[in-house]
KOLGUKE-258128 format. One record per atom (N, C-alpha, C, O): atom name; chain; x, y, z; residue in three letters. Coordinates in nm, 2 decimals. Atoms other than C-alpha are relative to their C-alpha. Layout:
<torgus>
+------+-------+--------+--------+--------+------+
| name | chain |      x |      y |      z | resn |
+------+-------+--------+--------+--------+------+
|   CA |     A |      X |      Y |      Z |  ALA |
...
+------+-------+--------+--------+--------+------+
</torgus>
This chain:
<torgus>
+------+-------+--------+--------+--------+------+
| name | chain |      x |      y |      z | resn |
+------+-------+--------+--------+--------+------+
|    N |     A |   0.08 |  -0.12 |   0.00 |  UNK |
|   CA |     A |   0.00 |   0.00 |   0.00 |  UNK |
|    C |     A |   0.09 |   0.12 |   0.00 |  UNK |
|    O |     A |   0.17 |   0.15 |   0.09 |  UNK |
|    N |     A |  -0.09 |  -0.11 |  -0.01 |  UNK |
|   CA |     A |   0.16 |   0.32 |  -0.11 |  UNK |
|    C |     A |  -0.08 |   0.13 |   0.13 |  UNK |
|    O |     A |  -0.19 |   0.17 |   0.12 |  UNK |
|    N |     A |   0.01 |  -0.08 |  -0.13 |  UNK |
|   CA |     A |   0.14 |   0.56 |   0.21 |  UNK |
|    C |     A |  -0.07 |   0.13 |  -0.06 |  UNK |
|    O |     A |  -0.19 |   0.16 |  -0.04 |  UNK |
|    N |     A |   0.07 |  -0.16 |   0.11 |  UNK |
|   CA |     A |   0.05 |   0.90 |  -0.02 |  UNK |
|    C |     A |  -0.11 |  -0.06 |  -0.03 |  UNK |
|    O |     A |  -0.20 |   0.02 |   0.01 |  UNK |
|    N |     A |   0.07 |  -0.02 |   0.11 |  UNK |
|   CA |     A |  -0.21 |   0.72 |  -0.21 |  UNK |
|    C |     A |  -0.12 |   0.05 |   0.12 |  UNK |
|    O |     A |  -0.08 |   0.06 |   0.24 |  UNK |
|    N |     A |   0.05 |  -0.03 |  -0.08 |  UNK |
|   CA |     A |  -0.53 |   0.84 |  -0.04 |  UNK |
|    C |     A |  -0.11 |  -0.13 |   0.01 |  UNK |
|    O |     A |  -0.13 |  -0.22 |  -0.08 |  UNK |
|    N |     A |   0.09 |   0.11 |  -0.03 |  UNK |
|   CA |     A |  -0.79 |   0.60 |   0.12 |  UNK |
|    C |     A |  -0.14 |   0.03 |   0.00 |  UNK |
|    O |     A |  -0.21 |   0.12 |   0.04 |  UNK |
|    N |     A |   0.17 |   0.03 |   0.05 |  UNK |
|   CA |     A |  -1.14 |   0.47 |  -0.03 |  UNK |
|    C |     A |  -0.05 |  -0.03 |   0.13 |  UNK |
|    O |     A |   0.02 |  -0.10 |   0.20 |  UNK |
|    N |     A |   0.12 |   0.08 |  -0.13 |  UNK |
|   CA |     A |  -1.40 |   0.39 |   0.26 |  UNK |
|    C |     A |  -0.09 |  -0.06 |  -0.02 |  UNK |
|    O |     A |  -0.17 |  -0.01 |  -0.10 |  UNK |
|    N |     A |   0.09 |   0.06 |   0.09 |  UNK |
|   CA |     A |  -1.61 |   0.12 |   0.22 |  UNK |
|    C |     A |  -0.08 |  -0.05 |   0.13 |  UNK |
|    O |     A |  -0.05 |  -0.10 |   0.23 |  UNK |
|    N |     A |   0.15 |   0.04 |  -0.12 |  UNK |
|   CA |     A |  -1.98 |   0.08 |   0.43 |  UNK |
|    C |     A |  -0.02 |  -0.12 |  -0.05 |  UNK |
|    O |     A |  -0.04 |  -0.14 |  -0.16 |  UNK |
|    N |     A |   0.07 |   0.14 |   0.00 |  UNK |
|   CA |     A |  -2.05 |  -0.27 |   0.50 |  UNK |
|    C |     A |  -0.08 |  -0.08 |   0.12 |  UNK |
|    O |     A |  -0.05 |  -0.08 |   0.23 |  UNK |
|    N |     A |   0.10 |   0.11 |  -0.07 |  UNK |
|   CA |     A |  -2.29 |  -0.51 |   0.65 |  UNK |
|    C |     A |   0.02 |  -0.14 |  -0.01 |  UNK |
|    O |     A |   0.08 |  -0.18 |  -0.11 |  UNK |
|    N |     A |  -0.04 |   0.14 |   0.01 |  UNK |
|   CA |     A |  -2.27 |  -0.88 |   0.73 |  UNK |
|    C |     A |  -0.07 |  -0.03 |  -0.11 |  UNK |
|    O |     A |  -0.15 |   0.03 |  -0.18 |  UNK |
|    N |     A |   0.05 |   0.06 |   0.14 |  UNK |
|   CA |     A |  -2.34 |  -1.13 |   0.47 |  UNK |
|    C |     A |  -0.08 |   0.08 |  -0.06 |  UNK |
|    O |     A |  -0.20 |   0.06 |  -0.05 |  UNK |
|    N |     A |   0.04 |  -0.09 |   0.12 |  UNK |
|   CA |     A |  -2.41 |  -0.84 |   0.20 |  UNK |
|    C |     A |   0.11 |  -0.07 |  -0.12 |  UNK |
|    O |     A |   0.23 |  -0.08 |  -0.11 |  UNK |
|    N |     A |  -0.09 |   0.06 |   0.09 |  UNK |
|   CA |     A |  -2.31 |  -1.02 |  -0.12 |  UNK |
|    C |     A |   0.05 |   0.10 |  -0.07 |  UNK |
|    O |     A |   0.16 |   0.08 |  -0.12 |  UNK |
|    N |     A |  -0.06 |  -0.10 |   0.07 |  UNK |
|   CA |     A |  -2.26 |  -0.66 |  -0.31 |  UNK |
|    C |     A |   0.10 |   0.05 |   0.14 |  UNK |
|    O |     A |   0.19 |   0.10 |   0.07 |  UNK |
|    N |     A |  -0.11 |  -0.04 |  -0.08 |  UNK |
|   CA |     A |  -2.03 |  -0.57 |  -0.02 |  UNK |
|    C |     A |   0.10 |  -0.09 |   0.00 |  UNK |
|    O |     A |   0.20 |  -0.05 |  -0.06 |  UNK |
|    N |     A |  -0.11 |   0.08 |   0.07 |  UNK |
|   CA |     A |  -1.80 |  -0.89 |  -0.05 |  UNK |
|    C |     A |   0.03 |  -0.03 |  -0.14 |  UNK |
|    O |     A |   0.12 |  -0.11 |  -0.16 |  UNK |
|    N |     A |  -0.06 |  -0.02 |   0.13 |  UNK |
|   CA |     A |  -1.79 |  -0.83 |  -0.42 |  UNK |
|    C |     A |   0.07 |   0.16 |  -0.04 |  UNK |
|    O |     A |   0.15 |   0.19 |  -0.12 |  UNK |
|    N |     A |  -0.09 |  -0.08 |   0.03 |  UNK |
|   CA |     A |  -1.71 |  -0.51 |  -0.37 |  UNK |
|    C |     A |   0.15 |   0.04 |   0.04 |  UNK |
|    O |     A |   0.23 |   0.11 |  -0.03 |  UNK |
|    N |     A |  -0.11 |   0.03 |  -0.08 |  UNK |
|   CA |     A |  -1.44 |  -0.57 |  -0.14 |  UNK |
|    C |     A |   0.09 |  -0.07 |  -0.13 |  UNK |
|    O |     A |   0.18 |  -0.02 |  -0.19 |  UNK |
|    N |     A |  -0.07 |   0.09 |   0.12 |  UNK |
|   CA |     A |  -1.32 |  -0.81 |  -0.40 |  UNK |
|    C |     A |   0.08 |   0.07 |  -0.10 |  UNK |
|    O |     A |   0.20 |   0.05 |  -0.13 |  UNK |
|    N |     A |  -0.04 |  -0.11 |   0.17 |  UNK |
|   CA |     A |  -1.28 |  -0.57 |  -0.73 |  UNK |
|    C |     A |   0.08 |   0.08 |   0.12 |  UNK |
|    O |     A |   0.18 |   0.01 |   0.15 |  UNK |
|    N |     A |  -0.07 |  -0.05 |  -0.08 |  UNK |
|   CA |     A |  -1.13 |  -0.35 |  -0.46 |  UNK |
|    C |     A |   0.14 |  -0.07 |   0.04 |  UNK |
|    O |     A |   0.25 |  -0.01 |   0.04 |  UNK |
|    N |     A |  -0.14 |   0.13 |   0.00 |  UNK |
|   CA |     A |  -0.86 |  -0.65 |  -0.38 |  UNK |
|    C |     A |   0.06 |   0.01 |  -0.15 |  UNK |
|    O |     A |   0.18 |   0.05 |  -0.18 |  UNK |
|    N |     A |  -0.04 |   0.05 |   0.13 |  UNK |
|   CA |     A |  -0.83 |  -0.71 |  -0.73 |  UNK |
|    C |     A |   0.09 |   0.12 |  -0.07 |  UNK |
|    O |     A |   0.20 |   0.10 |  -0.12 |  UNK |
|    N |     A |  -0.06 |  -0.07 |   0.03 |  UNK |
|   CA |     A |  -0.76 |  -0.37 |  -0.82 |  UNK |
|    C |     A |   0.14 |   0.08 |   0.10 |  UNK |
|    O |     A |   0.19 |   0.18 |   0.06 |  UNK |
|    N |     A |  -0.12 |  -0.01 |  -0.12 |  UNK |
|   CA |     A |  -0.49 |  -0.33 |  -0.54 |  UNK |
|    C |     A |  -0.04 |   0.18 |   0.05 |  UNK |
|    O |     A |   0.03 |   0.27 |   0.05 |  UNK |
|    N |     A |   0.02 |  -0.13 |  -0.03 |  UNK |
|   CA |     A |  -0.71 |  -0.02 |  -0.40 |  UNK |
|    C |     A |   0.01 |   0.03 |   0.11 |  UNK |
|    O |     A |  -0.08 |  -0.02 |   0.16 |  UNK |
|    N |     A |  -0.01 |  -0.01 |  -0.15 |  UNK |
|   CA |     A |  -0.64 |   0.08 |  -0.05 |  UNK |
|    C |     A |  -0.14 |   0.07 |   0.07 |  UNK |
|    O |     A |  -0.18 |   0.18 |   0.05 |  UNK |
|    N |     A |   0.12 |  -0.04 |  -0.08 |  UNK |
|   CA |     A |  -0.95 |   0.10 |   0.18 |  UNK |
|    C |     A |   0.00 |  -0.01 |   0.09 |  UNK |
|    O |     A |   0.11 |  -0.05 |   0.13 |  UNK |
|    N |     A |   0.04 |   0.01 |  -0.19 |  UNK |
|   CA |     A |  -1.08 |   0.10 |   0.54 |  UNK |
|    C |     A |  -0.16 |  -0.03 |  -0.02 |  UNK |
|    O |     A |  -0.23 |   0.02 |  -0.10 |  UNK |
|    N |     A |   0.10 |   0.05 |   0.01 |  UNK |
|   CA |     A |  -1.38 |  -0.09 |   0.62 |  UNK |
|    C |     A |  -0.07 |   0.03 |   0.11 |  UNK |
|    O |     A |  -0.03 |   0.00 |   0.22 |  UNK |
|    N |     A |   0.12 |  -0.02 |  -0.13 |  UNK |
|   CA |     A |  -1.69 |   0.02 |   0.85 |  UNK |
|    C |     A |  -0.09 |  -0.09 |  -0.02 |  UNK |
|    O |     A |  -0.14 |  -0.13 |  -0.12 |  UNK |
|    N |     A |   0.11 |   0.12 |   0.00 |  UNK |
|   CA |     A |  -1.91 |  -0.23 |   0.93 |  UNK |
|    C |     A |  -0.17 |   0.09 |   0.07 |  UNK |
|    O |     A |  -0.19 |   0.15 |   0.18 |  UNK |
|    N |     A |   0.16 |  -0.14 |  -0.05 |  UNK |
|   CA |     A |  -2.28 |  -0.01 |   1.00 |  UNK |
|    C |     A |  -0.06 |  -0.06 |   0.06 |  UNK |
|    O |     A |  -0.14 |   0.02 |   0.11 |  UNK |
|    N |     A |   0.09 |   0.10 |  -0.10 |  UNK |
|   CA |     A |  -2.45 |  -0.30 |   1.22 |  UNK |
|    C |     A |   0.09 |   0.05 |   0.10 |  UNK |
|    O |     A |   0.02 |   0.07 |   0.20 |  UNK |
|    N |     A |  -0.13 |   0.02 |  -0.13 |  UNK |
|   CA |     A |  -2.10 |  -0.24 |   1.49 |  UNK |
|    C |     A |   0.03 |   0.17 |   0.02 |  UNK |
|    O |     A |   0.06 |   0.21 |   0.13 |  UNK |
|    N |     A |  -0.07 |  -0.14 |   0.02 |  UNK |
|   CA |     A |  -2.00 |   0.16 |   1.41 |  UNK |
|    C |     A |  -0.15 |   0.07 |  -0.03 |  UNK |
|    O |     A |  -0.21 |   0.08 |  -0.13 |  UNK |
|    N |     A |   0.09 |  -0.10 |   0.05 |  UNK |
|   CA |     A |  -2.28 |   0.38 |   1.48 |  UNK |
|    C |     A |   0.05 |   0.11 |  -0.05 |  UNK |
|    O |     A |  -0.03 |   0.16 |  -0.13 |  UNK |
|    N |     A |  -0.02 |  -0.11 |   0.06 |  UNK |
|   CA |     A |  -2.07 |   0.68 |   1.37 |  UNK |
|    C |     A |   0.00 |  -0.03 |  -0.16 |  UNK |
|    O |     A |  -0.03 |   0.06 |  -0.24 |  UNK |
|    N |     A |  -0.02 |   0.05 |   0.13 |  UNK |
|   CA |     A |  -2.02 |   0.49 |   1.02 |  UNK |
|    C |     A |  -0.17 |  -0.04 |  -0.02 |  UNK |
|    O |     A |  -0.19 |   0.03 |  -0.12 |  UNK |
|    N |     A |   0.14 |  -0.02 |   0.01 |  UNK |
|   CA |     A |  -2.40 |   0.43 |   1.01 |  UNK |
|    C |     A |  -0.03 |   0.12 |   0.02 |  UNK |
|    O |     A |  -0.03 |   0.16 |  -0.09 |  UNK |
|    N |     A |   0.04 |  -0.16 |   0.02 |  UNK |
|   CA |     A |  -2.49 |   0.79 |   1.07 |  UNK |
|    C |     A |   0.07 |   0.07 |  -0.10 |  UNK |
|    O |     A |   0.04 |   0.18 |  -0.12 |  UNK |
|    N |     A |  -0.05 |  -0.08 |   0.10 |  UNK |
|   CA |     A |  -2.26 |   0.90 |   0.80 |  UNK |
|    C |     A |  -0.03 |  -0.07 |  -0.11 |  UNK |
|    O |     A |  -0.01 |  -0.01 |  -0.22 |  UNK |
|    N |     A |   0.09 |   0.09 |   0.17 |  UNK |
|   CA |     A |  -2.43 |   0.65 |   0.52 |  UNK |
|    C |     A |  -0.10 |   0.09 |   0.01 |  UNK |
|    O |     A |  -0.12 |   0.18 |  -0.07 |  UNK |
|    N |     A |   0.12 |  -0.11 |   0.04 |  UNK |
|   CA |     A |  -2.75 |   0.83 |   0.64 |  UNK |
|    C |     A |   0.01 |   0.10 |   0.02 |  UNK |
|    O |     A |  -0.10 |   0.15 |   0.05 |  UNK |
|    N |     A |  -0.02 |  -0.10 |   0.02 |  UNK |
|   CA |     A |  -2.62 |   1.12 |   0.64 |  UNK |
|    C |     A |   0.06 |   0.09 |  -0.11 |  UNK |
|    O |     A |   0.09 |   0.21 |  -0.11 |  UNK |
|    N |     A |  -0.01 |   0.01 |   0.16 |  UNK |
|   CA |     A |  -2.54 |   1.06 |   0.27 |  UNK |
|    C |     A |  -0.13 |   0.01 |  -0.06 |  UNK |
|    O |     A |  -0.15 |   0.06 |  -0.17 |  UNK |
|    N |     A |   0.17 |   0.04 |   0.09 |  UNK |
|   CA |     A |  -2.91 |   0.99 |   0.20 |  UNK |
|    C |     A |   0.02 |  -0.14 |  -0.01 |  UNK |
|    O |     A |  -0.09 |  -0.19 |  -0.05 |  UNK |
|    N |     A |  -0.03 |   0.18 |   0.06 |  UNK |
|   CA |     A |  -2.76 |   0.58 |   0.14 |  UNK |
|    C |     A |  -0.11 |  -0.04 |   0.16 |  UNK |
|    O |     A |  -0.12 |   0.01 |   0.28 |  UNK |
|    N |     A |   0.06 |   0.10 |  -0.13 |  UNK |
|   CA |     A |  -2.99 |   0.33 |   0.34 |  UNK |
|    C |     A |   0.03 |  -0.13 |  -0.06 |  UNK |
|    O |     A |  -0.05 |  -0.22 |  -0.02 |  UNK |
|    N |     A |  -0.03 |   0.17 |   0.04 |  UNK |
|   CA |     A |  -2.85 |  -0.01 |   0.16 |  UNK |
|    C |     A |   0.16 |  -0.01 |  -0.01 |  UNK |
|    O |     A |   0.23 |   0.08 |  -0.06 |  UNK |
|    N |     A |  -0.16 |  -0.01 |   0.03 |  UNK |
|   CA |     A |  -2.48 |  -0.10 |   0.17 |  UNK |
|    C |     A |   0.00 |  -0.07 |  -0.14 |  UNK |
|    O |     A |  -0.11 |  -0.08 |  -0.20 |  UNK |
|    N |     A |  -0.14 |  -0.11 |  -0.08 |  UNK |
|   CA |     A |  -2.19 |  -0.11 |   0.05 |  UNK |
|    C |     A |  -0.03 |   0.11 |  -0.06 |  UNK |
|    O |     A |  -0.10 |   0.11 |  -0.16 |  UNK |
|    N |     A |   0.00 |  -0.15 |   0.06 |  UNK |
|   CA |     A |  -2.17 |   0.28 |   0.02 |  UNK |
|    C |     A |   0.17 |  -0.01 |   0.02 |  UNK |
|    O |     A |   0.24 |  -0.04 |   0.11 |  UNK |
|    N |     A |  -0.14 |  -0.04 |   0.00 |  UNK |
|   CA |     A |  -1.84 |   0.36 |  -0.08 |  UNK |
|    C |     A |   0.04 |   0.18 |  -0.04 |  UNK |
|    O |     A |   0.00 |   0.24 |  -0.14 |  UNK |
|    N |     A |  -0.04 |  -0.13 |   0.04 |  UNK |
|   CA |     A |  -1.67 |   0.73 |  -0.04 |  UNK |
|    C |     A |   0.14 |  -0.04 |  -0.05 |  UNK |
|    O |     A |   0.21 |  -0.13 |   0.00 |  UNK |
|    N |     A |  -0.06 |  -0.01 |   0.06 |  UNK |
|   CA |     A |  -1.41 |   0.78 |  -0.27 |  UNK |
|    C |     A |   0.09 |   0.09 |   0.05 |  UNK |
|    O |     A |   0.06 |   0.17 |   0.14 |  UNK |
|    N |     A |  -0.05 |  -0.07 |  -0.05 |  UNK |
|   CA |     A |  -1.09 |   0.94 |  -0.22 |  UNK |
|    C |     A |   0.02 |   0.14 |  -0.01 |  UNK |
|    O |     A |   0.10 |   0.21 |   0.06 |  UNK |
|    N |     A |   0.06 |  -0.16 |   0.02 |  UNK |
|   CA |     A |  -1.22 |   1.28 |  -0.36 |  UNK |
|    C |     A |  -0.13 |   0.04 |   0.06 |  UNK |
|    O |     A |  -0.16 |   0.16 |   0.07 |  UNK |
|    N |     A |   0.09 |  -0.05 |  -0.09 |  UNK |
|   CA |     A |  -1.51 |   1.29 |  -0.16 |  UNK |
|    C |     A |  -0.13 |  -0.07 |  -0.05 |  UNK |
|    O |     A |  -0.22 |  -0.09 |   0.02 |  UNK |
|    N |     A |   0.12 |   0.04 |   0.09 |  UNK |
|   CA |     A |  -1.75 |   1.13 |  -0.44 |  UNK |
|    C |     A |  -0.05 |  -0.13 |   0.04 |  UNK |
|    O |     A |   0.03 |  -0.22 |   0.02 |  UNK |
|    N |     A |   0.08 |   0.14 |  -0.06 |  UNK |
|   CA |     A |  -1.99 |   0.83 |  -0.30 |  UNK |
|    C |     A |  -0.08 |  -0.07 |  -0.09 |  UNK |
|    O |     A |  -0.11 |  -0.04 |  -0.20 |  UNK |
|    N |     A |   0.06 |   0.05 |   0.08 |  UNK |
|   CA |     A |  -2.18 |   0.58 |  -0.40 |  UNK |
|    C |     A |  -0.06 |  -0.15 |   0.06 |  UNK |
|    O |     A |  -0.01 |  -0.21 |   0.15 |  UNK |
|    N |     A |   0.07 |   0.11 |  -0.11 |  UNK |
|   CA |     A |  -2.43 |   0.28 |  -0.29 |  UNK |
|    C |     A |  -0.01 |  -0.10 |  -0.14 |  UNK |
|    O |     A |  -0.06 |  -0.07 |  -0.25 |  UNK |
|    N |     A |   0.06 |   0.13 |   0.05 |  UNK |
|   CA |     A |  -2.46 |  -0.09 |  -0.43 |  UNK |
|    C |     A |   0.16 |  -0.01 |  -0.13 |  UNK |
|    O |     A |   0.25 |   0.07 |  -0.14 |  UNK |
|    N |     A |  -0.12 |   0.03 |   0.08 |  UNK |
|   CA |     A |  -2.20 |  -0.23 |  -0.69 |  UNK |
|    C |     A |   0.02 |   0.02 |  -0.15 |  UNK |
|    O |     A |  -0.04 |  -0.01 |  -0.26 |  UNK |
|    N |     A |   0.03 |  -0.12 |   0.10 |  UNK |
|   CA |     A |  -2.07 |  -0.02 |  -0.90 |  UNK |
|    C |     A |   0.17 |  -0.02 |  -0.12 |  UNK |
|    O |     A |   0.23 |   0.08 |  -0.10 |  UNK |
|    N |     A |  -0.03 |   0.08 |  -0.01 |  UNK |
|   CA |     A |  -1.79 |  -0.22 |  -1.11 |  UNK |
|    C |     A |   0.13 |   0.12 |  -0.09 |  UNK |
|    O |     A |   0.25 |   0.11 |  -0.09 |  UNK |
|    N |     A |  -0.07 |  -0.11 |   0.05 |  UNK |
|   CA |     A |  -1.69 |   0.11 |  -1.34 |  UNK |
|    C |     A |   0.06 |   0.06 |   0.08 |  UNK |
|    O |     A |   0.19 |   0.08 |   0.07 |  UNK |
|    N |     A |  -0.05 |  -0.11 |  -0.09 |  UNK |
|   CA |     A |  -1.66 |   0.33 |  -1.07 |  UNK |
|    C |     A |   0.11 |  -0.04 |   0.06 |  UNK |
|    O |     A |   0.20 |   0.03 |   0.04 |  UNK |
|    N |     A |  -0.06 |   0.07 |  -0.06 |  UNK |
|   CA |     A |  -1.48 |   0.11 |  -0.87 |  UNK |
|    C |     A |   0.12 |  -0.02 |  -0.12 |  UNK |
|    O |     A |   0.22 |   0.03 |  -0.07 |  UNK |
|    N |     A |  -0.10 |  -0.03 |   0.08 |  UNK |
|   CA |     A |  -1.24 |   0.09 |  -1.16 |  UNK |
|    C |     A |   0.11 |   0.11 |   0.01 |  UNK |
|    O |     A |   0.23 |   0.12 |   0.04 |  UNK |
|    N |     A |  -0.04 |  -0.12 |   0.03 |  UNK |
|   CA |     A |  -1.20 |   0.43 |  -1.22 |  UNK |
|    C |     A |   0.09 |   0.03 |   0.13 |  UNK |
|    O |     A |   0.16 |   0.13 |   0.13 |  UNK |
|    N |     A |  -0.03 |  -0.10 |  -0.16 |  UNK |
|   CA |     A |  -1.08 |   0.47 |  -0.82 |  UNK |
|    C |     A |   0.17 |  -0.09 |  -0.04 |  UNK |
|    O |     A |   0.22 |  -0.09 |   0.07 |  UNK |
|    N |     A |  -0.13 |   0.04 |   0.03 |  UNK |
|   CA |     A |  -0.70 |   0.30 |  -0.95 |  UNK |
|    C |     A |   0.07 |   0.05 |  -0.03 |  UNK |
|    O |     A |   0.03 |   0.12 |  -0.12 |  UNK |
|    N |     A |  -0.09 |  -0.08 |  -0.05 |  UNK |
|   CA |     A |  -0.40 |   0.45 |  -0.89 |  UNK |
|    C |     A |   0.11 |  -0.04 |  -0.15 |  UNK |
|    O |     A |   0.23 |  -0.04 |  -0.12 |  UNK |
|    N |     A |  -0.05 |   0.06 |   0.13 |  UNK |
|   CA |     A |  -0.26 |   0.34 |  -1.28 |  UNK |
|    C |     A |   0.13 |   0.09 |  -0.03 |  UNK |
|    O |     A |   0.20 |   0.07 |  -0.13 |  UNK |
+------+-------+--------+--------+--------+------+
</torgus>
């Protein structure tokens, strides 16, 4: 993990299969994230709804730009190439 690059955040819930696939493409693309789990972290649940998101995963980006459910482009686009 390069130290500079900046870090993706990714909202997740147990057995959410778009959240362990997003995790996944996220592996795949060697993206550096941190994971909130929204069932265990109420402050990471009040910042989904305080996106307007009520389904995981919501992921913020490391420009600030978010996004809810699996998103395979976007998630592309966030690589450090």
């Amino acid at each position: 993990m390069n130290p500079d690059q900046p870090i993706t955040e990714l909202f997740t819930k147990p057995d959410c299969v778009q959240c362990d696939a997003t995790k996944r493409k996220l592996n795949e693309y060697r993206i550096p994230y941190v994971t909130h789990d929204v069932t265990k972290d109420d402050n990471a649940r009040d910042r989904v709804l305080a996106l307007g998101y009520r389904s995981a995963p919501v992921v913020i980006a490391p420009d600030g730009t978010s996004w809810s459910g699996l998103h395979l482009g976007k998630i592309k686009a966030l690589r450090d190439d």
